[in-house]
TIVO-2410 file (N, C-alpha, C; in nm, 3 decimals):
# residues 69
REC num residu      c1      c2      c3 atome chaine
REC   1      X   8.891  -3.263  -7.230     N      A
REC   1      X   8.820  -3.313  -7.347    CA      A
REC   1      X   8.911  -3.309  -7.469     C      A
REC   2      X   8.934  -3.393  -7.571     N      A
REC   2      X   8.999  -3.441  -7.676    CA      A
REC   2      X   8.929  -3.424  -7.797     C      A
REC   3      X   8.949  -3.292  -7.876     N      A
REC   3      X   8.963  -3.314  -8.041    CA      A
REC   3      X   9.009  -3.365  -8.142     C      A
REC   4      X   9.018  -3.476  -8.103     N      A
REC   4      X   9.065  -3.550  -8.206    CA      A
REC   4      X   8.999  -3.633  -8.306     C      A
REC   5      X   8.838  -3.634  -8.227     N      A
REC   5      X   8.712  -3.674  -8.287    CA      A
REC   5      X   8.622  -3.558  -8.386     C      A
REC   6      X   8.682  -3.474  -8.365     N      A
REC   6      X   8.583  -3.356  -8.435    CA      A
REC   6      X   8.602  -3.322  -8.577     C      A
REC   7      X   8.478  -3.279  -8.658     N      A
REC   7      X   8.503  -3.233  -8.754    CA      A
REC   7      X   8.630  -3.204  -8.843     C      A
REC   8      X   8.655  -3.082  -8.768     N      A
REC   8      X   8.814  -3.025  -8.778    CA      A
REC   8      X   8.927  -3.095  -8.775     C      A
REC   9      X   8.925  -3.181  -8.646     N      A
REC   9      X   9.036  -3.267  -8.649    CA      A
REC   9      X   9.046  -3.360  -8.764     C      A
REC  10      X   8.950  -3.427  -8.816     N      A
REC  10      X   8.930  -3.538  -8.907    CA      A
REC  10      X   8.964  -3.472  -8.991     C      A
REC  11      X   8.946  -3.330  -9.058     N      A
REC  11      X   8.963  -3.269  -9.210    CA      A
REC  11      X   9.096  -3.244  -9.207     C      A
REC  12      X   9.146  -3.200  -9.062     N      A
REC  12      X   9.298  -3.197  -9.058    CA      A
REC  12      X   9.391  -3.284  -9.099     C      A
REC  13      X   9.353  -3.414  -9.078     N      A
REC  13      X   9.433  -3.577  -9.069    CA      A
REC  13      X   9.404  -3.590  -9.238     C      A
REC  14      X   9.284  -3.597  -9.279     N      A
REC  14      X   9.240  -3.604  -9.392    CA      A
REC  14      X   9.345  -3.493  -9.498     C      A
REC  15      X   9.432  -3.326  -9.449     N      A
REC  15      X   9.513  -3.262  -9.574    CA      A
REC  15      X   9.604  -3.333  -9.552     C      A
REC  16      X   9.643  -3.365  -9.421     N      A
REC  16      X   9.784  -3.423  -9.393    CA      A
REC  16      X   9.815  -3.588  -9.517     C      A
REC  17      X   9.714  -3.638  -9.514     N      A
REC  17      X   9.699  -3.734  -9.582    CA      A
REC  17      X   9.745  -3.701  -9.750     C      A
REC  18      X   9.603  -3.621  -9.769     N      A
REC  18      X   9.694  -3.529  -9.933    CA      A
REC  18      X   9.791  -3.457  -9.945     C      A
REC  19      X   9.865  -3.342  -9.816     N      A
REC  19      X   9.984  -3.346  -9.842    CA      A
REC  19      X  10.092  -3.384  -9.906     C      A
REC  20      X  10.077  -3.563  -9.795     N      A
REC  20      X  10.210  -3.663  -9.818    CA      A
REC  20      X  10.166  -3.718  -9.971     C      A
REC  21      X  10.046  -3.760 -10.011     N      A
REC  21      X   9.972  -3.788 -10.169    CA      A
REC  21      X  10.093  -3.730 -10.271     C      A
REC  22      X  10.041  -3.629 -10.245     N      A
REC  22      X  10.069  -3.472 -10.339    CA      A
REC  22      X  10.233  -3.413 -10.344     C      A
REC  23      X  10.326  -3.471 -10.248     N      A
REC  23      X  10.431  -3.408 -10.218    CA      A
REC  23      X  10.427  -3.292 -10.220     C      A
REC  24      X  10.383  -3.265 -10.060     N      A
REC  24      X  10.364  -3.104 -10.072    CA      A
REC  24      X  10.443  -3.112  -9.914     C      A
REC  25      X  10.492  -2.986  -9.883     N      A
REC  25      X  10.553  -2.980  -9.738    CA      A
REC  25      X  10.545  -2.865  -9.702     C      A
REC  26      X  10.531  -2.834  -9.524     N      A
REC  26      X  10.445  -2.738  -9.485    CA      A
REC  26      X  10.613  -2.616  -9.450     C      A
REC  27      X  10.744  -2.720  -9.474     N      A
REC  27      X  10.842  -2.639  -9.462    CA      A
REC  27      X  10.917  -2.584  -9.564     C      A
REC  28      X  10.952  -2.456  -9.553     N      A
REC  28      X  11.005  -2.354  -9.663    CA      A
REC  28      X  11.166  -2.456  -9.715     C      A
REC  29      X  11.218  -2.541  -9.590     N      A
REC  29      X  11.351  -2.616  -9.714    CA      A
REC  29      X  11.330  -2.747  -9.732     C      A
REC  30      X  11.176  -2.726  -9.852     N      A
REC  30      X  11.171  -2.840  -9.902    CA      A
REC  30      X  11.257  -2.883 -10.015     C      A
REC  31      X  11.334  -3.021  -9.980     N      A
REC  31      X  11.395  -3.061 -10.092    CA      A
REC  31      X  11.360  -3.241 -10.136     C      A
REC  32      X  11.430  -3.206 -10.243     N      A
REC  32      X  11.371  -3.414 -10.294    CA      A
REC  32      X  11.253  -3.343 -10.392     C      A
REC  33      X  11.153  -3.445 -10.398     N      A
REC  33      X  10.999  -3.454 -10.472    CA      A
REC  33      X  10.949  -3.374 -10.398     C      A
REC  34      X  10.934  -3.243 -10.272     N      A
REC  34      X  10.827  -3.202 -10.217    CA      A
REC  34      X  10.881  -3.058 -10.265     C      A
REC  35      X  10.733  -3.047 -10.277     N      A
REC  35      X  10.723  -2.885 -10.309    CA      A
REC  35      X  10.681  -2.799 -10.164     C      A
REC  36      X  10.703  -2.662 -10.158     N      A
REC  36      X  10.619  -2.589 -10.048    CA      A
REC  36      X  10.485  -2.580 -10.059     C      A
REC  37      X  10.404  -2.585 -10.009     N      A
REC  37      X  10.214  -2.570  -9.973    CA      A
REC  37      X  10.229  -2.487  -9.946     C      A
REC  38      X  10.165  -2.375 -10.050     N      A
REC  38      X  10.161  -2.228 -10.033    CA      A
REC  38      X  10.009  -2.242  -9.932     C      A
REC  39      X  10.029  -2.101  -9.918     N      A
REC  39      X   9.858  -2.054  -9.793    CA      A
REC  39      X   9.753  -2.103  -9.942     C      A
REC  40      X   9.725  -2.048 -10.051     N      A
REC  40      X   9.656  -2.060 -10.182    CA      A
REC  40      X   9.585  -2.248 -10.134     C      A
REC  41      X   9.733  -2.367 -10.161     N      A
REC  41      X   9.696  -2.457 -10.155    CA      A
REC  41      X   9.629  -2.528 -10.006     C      A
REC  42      X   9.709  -2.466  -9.926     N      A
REC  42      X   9.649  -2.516  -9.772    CA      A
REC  42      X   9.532  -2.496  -9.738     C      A
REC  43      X   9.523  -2.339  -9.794     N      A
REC  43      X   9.338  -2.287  -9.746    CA      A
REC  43      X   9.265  -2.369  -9.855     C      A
REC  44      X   9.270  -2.401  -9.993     N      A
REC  44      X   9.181  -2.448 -10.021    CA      A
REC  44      X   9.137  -2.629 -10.042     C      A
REC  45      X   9.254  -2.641  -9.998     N      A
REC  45      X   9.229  -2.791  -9.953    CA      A
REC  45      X   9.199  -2.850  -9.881     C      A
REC  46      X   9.244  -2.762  -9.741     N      A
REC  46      X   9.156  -2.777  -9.627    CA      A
REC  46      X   8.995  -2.756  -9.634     C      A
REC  47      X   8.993  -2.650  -9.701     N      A
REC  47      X   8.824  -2.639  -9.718    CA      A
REC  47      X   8.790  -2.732  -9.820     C      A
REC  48      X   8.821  -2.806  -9.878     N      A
REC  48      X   8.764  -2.955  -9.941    CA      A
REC  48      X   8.736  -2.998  -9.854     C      A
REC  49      X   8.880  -3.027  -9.741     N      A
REC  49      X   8.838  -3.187  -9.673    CA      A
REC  49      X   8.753  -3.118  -9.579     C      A
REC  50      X   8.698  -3.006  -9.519     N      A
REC  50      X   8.599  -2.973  -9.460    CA      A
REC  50      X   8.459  -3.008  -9.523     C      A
REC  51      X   8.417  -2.962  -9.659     N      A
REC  51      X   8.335  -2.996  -9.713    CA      A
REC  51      X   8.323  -3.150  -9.715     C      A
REC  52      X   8.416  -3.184  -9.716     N      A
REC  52      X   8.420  -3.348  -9.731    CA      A
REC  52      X   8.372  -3.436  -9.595     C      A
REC  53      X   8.431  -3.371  -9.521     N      A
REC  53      X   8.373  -3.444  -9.374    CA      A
REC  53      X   8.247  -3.382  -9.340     C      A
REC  54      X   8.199  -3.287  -9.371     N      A
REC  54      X   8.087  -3.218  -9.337    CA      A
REC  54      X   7.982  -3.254  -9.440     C      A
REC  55      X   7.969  -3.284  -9.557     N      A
REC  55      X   7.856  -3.356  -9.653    CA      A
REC  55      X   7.939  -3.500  -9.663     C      A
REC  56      X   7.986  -3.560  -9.643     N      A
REC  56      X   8.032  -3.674  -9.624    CA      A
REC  56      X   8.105  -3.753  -9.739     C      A
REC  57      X   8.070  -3.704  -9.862     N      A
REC  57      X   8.155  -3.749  -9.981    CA      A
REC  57      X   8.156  -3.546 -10.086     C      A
REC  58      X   8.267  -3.595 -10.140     N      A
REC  58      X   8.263  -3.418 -10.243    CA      A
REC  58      X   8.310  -3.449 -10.348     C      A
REC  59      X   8.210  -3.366 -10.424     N      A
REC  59      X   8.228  -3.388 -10.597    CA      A
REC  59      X   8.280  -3.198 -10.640     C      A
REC  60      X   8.412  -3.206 -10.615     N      A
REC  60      X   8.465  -3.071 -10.717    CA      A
REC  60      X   8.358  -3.047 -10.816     C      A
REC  61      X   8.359  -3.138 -10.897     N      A
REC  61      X   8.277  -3.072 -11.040    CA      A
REC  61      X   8.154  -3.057 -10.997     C      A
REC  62      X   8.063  -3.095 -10.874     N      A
REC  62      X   7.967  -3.039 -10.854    CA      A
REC  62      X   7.943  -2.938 -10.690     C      A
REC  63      X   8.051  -2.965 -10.647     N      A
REC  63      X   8.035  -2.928 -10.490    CA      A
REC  63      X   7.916  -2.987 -10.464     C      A
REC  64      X   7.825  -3.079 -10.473     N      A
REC  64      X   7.759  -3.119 -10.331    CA      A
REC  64      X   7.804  -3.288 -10.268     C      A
REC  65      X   7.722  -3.314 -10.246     N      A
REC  65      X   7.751  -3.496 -10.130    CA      A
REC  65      X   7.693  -3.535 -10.278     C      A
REC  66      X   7.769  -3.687 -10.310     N      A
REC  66      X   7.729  -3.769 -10.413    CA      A
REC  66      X   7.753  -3.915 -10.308     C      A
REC  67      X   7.756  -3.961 -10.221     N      A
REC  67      X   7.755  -4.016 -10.115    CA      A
REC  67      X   7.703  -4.044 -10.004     C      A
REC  68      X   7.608  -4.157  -9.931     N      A
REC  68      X   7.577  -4.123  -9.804    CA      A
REC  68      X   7.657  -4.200  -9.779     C      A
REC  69      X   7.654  -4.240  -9.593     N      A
REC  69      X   7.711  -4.373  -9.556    CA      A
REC  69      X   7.617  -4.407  -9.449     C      A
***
């Protein structure tokens, strides 16, 4: 069986996405425009795009769904 459909997986694809956005890199010799993604930024961005796939749209300034689909 394949996770690649799940929750998790999707919020995963979804930091990877803001990562590359953000110039952020998950390796300590980042050089150029990318900075390192400390644990601080990883854990809490990931728990966005969790919130995000899990209420389906996310409003920071309010934390809840401002979105259906």
């Amino acid at each position: 069986m394949s996770d690649s459909g799940t929750k998790e997986a999707v919020a995963l694809e979804l930091l990877k996405l803001i990562k590359k956005a953000e110039n952020k890199t998950f390796s300590p010799d980042a050089n150029g425009d990318y900075s390192l993604a400390d644990r601080e930024w990883i854990l809490t961005t990931y728990g966005e795009c969790i919130s995000t796939i899990h209420n389906r749209w996310y409003s920071k300034e309010e934390g809840e769904p401002t979105h259906s689909f």
